[in-house]
N, C-alpha and C positions, 0 to 999 in steps of 0.2 A: 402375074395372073390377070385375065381378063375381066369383065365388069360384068360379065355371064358365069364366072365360074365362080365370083364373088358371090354373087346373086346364093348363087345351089349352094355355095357352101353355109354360110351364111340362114340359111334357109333350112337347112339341114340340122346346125345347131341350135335352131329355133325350135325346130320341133322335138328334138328331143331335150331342150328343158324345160319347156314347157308343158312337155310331157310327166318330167318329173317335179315341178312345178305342182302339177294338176294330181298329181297322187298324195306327195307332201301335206297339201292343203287338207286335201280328201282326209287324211289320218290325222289330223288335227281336229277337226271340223265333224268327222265322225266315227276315228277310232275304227278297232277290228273284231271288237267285240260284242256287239249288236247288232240288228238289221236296220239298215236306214228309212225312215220312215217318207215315201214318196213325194210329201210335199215342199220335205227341208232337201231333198234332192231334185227336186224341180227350182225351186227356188234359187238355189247354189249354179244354176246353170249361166244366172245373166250376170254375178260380181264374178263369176270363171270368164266370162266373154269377154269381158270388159279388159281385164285385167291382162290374159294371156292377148289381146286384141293391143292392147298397149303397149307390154313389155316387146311382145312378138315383131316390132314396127317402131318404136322406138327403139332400141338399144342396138338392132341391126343398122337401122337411118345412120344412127348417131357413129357408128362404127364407119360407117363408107363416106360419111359427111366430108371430109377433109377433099378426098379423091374424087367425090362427085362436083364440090365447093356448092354446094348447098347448104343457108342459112339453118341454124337452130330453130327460130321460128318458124320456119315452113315445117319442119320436122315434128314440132312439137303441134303446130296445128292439126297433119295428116294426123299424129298416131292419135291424137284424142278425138278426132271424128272416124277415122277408123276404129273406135274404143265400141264411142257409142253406137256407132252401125253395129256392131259384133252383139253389142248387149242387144241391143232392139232386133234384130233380124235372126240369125244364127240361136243366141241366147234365149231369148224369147219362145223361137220354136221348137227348141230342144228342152225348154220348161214343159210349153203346152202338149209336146209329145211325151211327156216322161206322167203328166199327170193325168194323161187320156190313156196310158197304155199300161200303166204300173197300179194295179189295185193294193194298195196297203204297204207295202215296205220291199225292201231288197237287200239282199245279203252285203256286207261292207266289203269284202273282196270282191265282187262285182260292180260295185259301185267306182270302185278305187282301179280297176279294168278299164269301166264305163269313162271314168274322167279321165285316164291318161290317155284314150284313145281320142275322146273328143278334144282334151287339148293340143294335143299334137297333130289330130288333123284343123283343128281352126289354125292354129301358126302354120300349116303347111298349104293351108289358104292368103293369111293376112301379110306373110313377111315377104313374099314375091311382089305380090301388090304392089306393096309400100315402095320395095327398089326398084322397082320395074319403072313406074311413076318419078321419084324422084329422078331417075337414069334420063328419062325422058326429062324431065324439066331441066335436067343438068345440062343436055346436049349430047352428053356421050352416047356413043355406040353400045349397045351390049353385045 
């Protein structure tokens, strides 16, 4: 398999556990039986970034490490500064959009919608990144 089809694949099952991921949480965090009150879903936006920004970049890296021969600690550096960009950038203004556009609460199955779409599309932003970048520091072709 080539170091391009790794990438997509790779990349593809990022996003969808991160998606599931991001629901999971969701139904722990707030259940299906109330509406969620806007500011604890604004809030929940930047330990979602972070977390799917990390897993999403880490465990793919770590998965191609051998084949790429790239160090653990570069690996482990990218995904924690790719953590924190996701929480501060991405995270951040998907709090300040949820608290400027959401007056009062939102139903739990919209919410639990809401986050499996945002997670799966941030992994379907951060896990290319992360191999694309490594590929290139590796030398290999994709």
């Amino acid at each position: 398999m080539t170091v391009s089809a790794l990438i997509v694949r790779e990349t593809c099952i990022s996003i969808v556990i991160n998606g599931a991921i991001s629901v999971g949480i969701g139904l722990l965090l707030f259940g299906l039986d109330r509406p969620v009150p806007s500011a604890a879903l604004a809030w929940d936006f930047l330990p979602q970034s972070f977390m799917i920004a990390l897993m999403g970049t880490l465990v793919p890296a770590l998965l191609l490490r051998k084949r790429l021969g790239v160090g653990v600690g570069d690996i482990l550096r990218r995904a924690v500064a790719m953590a924190v960009a996701a929480a501060l950038l991405p995270g951040a203004l998907a709090a300040l959009l949820t608290r400027i556009s959401l007056n009062g609460s939102m139903d739990a199955g919209d919410v639990l919608l809401l986050k499996a779409v945002y997670g799966a599309t941030l992994a379907a932003v951060v896990t290319p990144i992360m191999l694309i970048a490594l590929v290139r520091q590796s030398g290999n072709q994709t």
